[in-house]
C-alpha positions as CSV (number, residue, x, y, z in Angstrom):
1,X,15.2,11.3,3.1
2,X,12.4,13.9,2.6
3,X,9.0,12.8,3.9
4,X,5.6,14.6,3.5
5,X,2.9,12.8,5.9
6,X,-0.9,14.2,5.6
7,X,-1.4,14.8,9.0
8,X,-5.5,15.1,8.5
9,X,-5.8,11.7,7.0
10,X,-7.1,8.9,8.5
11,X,-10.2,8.0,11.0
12,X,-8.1,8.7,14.2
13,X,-5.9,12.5,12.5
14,X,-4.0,13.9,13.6
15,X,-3.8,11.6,17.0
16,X,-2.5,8.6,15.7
17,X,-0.3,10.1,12.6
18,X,1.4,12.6,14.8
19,X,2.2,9.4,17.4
20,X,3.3,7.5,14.4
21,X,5.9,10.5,13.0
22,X,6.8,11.0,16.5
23,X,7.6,7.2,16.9
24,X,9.3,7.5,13.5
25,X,11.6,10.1,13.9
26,X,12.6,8.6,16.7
27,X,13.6,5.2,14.9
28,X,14.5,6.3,11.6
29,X,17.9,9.1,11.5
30,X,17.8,8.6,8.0
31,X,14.7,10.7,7.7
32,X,15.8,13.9,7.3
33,X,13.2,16.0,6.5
34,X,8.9,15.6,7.7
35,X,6.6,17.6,6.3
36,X,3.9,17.3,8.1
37,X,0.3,19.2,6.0
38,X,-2.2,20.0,8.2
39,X,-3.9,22.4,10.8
40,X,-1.2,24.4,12.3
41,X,-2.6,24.1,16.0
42,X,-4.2,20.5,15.9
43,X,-0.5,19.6,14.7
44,X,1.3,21.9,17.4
45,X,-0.9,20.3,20.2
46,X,0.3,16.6,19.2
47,X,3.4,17.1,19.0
48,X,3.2,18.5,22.3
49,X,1.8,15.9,23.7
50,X,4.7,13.9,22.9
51,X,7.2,16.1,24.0
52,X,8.2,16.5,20.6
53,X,9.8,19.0,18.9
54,X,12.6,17.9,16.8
55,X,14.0,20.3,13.9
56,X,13.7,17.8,11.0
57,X,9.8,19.1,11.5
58,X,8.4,21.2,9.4
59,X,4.8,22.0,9.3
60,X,2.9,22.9,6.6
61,X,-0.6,24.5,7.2
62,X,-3.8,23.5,5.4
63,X,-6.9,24.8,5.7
64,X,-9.1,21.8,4.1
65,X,-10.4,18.3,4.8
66,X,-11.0,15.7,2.5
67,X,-14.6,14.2,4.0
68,X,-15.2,10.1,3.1
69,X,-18.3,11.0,0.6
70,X,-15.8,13.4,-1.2
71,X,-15.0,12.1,-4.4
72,X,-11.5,12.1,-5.6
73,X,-11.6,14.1,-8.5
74,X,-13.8,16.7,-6.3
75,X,-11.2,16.2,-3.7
76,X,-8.3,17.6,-5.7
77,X,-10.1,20.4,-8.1
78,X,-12.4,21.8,-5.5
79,X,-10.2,21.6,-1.9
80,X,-6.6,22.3,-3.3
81,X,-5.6,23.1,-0.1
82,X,-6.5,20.1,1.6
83,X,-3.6,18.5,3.5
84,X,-3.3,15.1,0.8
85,X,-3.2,17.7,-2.2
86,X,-0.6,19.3,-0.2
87,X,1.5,16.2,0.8
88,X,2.0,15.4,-3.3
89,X,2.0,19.4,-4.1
90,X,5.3,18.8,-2.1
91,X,6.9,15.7,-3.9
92,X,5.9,17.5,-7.2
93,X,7.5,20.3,-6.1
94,X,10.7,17.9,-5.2
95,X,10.8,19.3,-1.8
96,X,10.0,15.7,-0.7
97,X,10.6,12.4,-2.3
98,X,7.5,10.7,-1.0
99,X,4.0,11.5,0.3
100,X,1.9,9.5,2.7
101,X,-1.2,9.5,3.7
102,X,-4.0,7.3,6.0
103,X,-6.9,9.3,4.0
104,X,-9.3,9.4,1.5
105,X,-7.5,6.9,-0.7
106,X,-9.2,7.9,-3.7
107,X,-8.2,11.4,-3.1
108,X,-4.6,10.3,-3.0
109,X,-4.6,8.4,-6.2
110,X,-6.3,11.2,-8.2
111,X,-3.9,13.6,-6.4
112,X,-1.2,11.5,-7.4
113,X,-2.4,11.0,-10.8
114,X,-3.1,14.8,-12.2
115,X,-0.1,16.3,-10.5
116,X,2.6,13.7,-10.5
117,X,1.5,11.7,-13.8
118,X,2.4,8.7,-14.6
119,X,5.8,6.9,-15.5
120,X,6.7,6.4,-19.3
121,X,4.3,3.7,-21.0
122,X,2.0,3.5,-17.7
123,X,-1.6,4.2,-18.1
124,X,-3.1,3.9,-14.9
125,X,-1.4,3.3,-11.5
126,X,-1.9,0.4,-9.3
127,X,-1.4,-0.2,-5.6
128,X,0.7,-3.2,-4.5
129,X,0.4,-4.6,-1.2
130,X,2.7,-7.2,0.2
131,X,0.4,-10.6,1.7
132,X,1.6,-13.3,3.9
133,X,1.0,-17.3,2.9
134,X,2.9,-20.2,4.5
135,X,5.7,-20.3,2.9
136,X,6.2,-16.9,1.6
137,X,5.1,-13.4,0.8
138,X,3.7,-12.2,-2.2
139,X,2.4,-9.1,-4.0
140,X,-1.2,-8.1,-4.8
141,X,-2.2,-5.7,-7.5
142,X,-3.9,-3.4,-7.6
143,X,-5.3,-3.4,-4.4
144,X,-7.8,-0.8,-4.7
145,X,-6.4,2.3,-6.9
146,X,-8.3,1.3,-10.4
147,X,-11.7,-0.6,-10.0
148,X,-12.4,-0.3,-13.1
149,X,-9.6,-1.7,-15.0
150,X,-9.2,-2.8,-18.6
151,X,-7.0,-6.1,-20.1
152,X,-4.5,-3.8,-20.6
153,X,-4.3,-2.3,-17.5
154,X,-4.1,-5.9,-15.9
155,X,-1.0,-6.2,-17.7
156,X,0.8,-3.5,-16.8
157,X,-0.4,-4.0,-13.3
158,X,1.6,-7.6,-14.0
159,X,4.7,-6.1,-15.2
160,X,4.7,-3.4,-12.3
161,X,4.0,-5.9,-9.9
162,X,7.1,-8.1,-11.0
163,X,9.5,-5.2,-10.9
164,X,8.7,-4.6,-7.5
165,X,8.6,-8.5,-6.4
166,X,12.2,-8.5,-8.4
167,X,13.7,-5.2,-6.4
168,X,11.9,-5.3,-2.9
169,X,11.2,-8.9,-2.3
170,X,14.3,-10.1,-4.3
171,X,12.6,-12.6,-6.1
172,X,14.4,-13.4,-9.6
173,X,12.3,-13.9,-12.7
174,X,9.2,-13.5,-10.4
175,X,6.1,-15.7,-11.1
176,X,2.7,-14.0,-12.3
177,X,-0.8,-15.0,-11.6
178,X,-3.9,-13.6,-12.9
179,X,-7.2,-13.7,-10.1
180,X,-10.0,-16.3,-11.3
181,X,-12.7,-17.9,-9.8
182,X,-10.6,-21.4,-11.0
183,X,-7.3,-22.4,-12.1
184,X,-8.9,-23.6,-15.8
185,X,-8.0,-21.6,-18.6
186,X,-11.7,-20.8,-19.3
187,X,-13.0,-20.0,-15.7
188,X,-13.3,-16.3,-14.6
189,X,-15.6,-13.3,-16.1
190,X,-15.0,-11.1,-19.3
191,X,-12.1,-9.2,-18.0
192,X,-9.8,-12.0,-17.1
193,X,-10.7,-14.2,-20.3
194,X,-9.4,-11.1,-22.3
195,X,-6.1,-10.7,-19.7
196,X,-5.2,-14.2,-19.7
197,X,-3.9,-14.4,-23.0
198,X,-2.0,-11.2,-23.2
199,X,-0.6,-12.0,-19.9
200,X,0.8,-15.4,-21.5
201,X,2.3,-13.6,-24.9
202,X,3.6,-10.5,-22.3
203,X,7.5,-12.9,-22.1
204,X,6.4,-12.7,-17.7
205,X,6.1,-15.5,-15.9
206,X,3.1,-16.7,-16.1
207,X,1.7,-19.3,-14.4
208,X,-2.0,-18.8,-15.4
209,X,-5.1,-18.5,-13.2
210,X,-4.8,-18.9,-9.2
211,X,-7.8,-18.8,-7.4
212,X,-8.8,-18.3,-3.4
213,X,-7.7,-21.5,-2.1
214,X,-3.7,-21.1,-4.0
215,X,-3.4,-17.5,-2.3
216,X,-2.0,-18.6,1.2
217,X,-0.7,-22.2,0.4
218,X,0.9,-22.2,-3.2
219,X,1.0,-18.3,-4.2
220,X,2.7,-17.1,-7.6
221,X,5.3,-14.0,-6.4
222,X,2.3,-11.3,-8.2
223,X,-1.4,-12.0,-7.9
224,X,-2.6,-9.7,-10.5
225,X,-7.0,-8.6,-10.2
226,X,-8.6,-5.2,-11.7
227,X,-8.8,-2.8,-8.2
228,X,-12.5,-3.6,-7.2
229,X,-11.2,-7.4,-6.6
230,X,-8.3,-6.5,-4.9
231,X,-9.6,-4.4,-2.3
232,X,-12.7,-6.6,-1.6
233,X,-9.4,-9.1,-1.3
234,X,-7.6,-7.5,0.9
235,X,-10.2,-6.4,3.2
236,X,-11.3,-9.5,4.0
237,X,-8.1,-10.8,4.7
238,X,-7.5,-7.9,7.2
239,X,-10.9,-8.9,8.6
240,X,-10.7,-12.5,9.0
241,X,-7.3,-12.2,10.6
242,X,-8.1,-10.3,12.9
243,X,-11.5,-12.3,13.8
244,X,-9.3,-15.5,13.9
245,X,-7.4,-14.0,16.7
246,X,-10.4,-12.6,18.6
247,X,-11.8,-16.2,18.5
248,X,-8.5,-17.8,19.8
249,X,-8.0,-15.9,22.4
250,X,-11.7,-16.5,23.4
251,X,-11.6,-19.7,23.3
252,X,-8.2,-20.1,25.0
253,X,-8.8,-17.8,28.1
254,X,-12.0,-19.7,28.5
255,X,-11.0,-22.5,31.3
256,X,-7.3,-22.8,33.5
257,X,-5.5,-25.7,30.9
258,X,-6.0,-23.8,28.1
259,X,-4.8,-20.3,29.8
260,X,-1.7,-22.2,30.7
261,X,-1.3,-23.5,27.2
262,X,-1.7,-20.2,25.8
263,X,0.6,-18.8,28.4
264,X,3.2,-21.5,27.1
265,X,2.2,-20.6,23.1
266,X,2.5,-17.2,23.4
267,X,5.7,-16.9,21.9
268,X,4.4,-18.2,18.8
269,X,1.1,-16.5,18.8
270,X,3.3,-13.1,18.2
271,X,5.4,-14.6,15.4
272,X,1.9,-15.5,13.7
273,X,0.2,-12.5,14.8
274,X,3.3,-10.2,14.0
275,X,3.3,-12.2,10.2
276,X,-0.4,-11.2,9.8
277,X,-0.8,-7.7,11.1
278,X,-1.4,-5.6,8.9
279,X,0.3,-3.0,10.4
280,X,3.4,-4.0,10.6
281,X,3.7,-2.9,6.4
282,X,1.7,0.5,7.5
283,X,1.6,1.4,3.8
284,X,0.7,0.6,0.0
285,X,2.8,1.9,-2.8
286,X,0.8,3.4,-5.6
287,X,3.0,2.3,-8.4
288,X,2.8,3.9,-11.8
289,X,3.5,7.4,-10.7
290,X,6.2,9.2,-11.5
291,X,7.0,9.8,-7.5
292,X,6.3,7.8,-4.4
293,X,3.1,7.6,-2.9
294,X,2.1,5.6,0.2
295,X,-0.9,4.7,0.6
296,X,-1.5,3.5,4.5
297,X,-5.4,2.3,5.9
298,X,-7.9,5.0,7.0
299,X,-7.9,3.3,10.7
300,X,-3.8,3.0,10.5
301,X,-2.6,3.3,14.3
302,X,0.3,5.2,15.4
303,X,2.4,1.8,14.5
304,X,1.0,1.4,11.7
305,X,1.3,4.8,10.8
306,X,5.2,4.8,11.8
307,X,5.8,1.7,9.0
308,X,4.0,3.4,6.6
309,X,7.4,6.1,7.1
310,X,9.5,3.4,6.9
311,X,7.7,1.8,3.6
312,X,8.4,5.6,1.6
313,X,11.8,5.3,3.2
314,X,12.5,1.7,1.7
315,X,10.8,2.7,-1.9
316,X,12.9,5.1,-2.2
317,X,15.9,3.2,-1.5
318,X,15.2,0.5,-3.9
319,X,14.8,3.0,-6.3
320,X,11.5,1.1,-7.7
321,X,10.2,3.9,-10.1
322,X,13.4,3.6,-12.1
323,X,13.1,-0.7,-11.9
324,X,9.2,-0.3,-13.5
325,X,10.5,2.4,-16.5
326,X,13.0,-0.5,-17.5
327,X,10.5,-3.1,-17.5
328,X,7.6,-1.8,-19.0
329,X,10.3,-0.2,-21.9
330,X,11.6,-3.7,-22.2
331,X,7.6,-5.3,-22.5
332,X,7.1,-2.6,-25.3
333,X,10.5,-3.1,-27.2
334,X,9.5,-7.3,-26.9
335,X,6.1,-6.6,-28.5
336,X,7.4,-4.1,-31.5
């Protein structure tokens, strides 16, 4: 498999995305080809530093940045050589079959956007990230790519979302909720009140609203939410987990008993810990695009970084892009 990575994305580029290629190369021999965009030197020296310098590398110089307070659209039209515009340049090109990138996520998606376009009845693309709950895992979309989403987008962030359920997480017939501030059919604000009842004619399904407290006990397969929600979501799951662990282990290397308890816990501790880490995904698909784009976090460590290879890898073996054609085509043939 062809990979692009942008090598100047992320809080901690290239340090930690040159670790994370380095630590994929070395556990994936089915990637075949890195691209890695970015400065020539900065890249040079990092591989370096790991002893690295196997031939599937290929490095592609850049000679622009995306900043944070870039906007995405400026990102693209005014720094077309940045090393994200670069990354997709390459999948559009077909020299790779997937981009990734721990930058400026709205750079990505509106790189993704103008020069891949979008798959065949899609409007506007969605990112799907896969969430843990007690007794299963389950999509959220869109988790940040279109805050400012219509009904209509909500659906087809429903039908892409069940596609991928269906092909990556096997589920069969997958079940679809729609975000609410209640399970009632009348709760929520303008947006879902309009999406609830084309979700429930769309032939998905649909279970109706779920709300905060069904997300991590009793979740449908696809939590559907406009992008704003989703990311302020997602987030704060990433932030509570990670503050729940910090108190734990506080609280349990605070006296002898409980050292040894934790001692005799710790086992379990890395099952939950492993279960909630974010990094252990690494990436987000961007779905809706007619390629693969990963989308990994802007503070993504070399491990995470590493998973985020091995997400493109998998999205490109489950050939998703071809599963989201047939169901959207089948949701427009059911409603003509």
């Amino acid at each position: 498999m062809k990979i692009a990575l942008d090598a100047m994305g992320g809080d901690h580029a290239p340090e930690n995305i040159i670790h994370g290629a380095v630590l994929a190369l070395r556990e994936y021999p089915h990637i075949s080809h890195l691209f890695l965009t970015g400065d020539t030197p900065r890249v040079e020296a990092e591989l370096k530093k790991h002893g690295c310098n196997d031939s599937r590398i290929e490095i592609i110089h850049t000679t622009q940045i995306v900043e944070m307070a870039d906007s995405g659209l400026d990102a693209v039209r005014r720094k077309k050589d940045s090393s994200v515009s670069r990354a997709i340049d390459l999948v559009k090109e077909g020299r790779a079959q997937a981009a990734v990138s721990a930058g400026h996520t709205g750079a990505a998606v509106t790189a993704s956007l103008i020069k891949l376009r979008t798959l065949p009845g899609v409007e506007r693309p969605a990112i799907a990230s896969i969430m843990p709950s007690l007794g299963k895992y389950w999509v959220l979309i869109d988790a940040g790519a279109n805050p400012d989403a219509e009904p209509a987008h909500l659906v087809q962030n429903a039908i892409m979302g069940a596609a991928y359920a269906e092909c990556v997480l096997g589920r069969k017939n997958p079940e679809v909720g729609l975000m609410s501030n209640g399970t009632e059919d009348e709760k929520g604000n303008a947006l879902t009140k309009e999406t609830r009842p084309l979700l429930a004619a769309s032939g998905l399904n649909f279970r109706g609203n779920v709300e905060g407290h069904d997300l991590f006990h009793n979740p449908p397969d696809v939590v559907v939410c406009d992008g704003f929600t989703g990311n302020v979501l997602l987030k704060t799951c990433e932030s509570l987990a990670h503050a729940m662990f910090a108190m734990i282990k506080r609280e349990l290397m605070a006296g002898l008993r409980t050292k040894i308890g934790a001692t005799l816990a710790k086992p379990a501790f890395k099952r939950v810990h492993k279960a909630t880490n974010a990094d252990e995904y690494g990436g987000m698909p961007l779905l809706g695009v007619n390629g693969v784009t990963i989308i990994s976090h802007g503070g993504a460590s070399a491990y995470a970084m590493k998973n985020a290879l091995r997400m493109a890898c998998e999205t490109i073996q489950h050939s998703v892009n071809p599963h989201i054609i047939d169901a959207v085509k089948r949701h427009h043939d059911s409603a003509n």
